[in-house]
N, C-alpha and C positions, 0 to 999 in steps of 0.2 A: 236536360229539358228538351233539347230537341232527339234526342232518341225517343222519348216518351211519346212528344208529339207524331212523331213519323210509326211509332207503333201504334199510335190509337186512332190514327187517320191517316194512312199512305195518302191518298188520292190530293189532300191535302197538302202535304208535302209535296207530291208533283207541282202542283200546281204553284206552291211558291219557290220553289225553285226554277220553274218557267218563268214565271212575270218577273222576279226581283232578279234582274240582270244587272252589270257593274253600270255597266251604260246608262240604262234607265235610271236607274237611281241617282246617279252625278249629274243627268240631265235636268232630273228634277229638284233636286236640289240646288243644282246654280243657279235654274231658271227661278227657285223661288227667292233665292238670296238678292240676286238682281233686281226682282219684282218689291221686295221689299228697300232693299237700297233708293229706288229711282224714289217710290214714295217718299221715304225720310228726308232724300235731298230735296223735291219739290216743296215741302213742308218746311225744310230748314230753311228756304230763301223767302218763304214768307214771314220769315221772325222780324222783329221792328229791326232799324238800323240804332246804336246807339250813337248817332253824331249830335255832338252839340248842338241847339236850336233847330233840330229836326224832330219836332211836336205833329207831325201824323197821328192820325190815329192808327191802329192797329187792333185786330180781334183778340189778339194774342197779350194783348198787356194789361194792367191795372188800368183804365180810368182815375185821371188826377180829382175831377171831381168826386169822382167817391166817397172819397176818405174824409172831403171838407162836409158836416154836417149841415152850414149854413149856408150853402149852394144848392135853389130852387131846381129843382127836375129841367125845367124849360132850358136852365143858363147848362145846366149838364151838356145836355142836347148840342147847344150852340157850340159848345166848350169840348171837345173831344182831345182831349192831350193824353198822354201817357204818365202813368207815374214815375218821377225817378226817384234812383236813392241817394246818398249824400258825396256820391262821387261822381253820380252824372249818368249811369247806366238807366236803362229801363230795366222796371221791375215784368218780366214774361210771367204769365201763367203759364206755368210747364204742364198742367193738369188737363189746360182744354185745349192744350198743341197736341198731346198725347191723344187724348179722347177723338180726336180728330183726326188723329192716323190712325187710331185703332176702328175707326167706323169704315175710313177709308179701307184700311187692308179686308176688315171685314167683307164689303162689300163685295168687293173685288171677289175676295174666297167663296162666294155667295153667287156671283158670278159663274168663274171656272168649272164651281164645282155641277152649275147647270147647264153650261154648254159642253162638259165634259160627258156629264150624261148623258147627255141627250144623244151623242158619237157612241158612246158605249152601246 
């Protein structure tokens, strides 16, 4: 395949064997592996703490009032606990911890990718 490509477009092949250097490429690679690591960790220390009798609320968990049908909207509101489950953990939405790294990284890539341009 890359005979094929370097015969149907030399200048082509110049040119990525110019830019894609060993260097380049591990640079940009670590820099993004890090870029996404610091996110994950900054996201991981926002997860609730599971300590006994530490009823914060968190964005990240169930709502205990939820699940009670006969708990008014208002008493919700006042009432902001986590659910746990029968051992004492809180229950995490892993769905909207994710969603929420995934906007964050997005962004960010959304970012890069316009101030990179704009140097190019």
């Amino acid at each position: 395949m890359y005979n094929q490509i370097g015969n149907a477009n030399p200048q082509l092949m110049r040119e990525i064997k110019s830019r894609f250097k060993t260097s380049k490429v591990l640079f940009t690679l670590s820099s993004s592996l890090i870029l996404q690591g610091l996110v994950l960790f900054f996201y991981w220390t926002r997860l609730p703490l599971s300590i006994p009798g530490n009823n914060n609320y968190n964005p990240y968990c169930y709502p205990s009032a939820f699940y009670n049908k006969f708990v008014t909207f208002s008493d919700q509101i006042s009432r902001r606990e986590c659910l746990e489950d029968t051992t004492g953990h809180i229950i995490i939405s892993w769905t909207r911890w994710w969603l929420d790294i995934s906007l964050a990284l997005s962004t960010t890539a959304i970012a890069v990718l316009l101030i990179g341009g704009l140097f190019f």
